[in-house]
C-alpha positions as CSV (number, residue, x, y, z in Angstrom):
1,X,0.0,0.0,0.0
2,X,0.9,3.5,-0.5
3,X,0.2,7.3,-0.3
4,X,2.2,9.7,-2.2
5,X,1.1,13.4,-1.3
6,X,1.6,16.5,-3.7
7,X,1.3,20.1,-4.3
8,X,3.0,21.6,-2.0
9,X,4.2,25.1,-2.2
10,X,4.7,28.3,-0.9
11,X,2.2,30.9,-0.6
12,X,1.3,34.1,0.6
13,X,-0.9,34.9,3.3
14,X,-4.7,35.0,2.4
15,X,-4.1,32.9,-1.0
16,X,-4.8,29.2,-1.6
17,X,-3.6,26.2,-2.4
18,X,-4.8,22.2,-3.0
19,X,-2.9,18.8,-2.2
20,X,-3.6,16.0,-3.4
21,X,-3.0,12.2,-2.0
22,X,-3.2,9.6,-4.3
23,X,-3.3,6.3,-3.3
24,X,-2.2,2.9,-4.4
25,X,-2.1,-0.9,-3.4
26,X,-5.5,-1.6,-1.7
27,X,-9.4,-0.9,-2.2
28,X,-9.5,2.9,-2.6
29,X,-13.3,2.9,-1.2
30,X,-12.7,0.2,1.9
31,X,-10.9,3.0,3.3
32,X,-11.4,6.5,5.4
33,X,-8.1,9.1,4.6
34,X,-7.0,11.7,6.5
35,X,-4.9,14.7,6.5
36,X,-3.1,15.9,9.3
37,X,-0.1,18.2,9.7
38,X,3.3,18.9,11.7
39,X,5.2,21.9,11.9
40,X,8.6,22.1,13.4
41,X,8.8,21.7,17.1
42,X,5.1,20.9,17.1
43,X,3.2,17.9,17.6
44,X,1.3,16.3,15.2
45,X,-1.8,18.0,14.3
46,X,-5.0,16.4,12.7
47,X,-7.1,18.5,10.5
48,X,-9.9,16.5,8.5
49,X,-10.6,13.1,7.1
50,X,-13.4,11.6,4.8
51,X,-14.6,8.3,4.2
52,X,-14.0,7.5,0.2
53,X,-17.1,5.2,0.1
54,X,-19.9,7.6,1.3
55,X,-18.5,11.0,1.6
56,X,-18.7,11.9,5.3
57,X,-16.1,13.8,6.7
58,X,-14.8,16.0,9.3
59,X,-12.9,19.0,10.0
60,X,-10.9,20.2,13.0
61,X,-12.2,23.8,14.2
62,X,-8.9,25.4,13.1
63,X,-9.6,24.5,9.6
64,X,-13.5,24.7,9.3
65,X,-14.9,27.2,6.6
66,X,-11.2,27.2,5.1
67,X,-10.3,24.0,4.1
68,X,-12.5,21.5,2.2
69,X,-11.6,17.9,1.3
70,X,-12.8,15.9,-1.5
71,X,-11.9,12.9,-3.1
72,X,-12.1,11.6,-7.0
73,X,-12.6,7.8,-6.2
74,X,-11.9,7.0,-10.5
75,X,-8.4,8.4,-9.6
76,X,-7.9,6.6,-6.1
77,X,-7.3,10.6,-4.9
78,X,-8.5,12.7,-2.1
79,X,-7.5,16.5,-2.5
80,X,-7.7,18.7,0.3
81,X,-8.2,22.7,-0.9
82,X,-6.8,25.5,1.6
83,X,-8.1,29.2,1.3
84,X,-7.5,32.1,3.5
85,X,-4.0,30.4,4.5
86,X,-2.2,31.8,7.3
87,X,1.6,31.3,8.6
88,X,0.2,29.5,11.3
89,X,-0.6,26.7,8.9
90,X,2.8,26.7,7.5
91,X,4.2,23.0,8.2
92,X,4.3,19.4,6.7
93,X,0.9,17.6,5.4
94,X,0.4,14.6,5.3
95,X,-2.5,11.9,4.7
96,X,-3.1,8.7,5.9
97,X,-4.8,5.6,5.3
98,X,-6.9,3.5,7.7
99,X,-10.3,0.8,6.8
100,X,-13.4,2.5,7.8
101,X,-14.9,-0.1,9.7
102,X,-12.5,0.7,12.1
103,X,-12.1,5.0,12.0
104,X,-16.1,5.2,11.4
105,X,-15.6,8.9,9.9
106,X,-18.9,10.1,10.5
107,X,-19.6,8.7,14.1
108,X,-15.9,10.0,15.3
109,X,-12.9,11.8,14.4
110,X,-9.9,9.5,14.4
111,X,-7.4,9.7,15.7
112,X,-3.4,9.8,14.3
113,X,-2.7,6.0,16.0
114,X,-5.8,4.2,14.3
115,X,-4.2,5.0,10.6
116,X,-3.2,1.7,8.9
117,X,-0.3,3.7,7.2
118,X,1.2,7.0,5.6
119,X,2.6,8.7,2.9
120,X,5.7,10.8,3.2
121,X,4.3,14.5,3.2
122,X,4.5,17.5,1.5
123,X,5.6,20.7,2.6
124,X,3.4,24.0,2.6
125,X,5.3,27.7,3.5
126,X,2.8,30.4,4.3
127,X,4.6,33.8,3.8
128,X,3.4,36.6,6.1
């Protein structure tokens, strides 16, 4: 199995940007994906996940109304799309991978442990 994130940049404050996971290796829709984030000296954060088969998702309250994640289940992707950035959200993204049986995205908001696996991040800069 694996995740390969992309899209990455550097951006100014206000503007936007998308990533995008794409995923290979197991049944795209069997699975819930999840991005979360770490900046340097900071623990990891988790901002949203969604399930690929149904759609529900959910958002961590420093990211709702700004970010929205979607995913293209013919292209085994999930994109996540950032407006109104901030330097605050400067830092490494990545997404993860876990069955949905088990993360019930819907019911709860999983945590960073109950991911199967994880791809190797990609590195957004938000310029003040």
């Amino acid at each position: 199995a694996q995740l390969v994130e992309s899209g990455g940049a550097e951006v100014q404050a206000g503007g936007s940007l998308r990533i995008s996971c794409v995923a290979s290796g197991f049944i795209f829709d069997e699975y819930a994906i999840g991005w979360f984030r770490q900046a340097p000296g900071k623990e990891r954060e988790r901002i949203s996940v969604i399930n690929i088969r149904d759609g529900a998702r959910d958002y961590e309250e420093s990211v709702v109304g700004r970010f929205i994640m979607s995913r293209d289940i013919s292209k085994n992707t999930v994109h996540l799309q950032m407006n109104s950035l901030k330097p605050e959200d400067t830092a490494r993204y990545y997404c993860a991978a876990g069955p949905q049986g088990r993360l019930r995205v819907g019911v709860r908001f999983p945590q960073a442990h109950e991911y199967s696996f994880w791809g190797q991040g990609t590195q957004v800069t938000v310029s003040s």
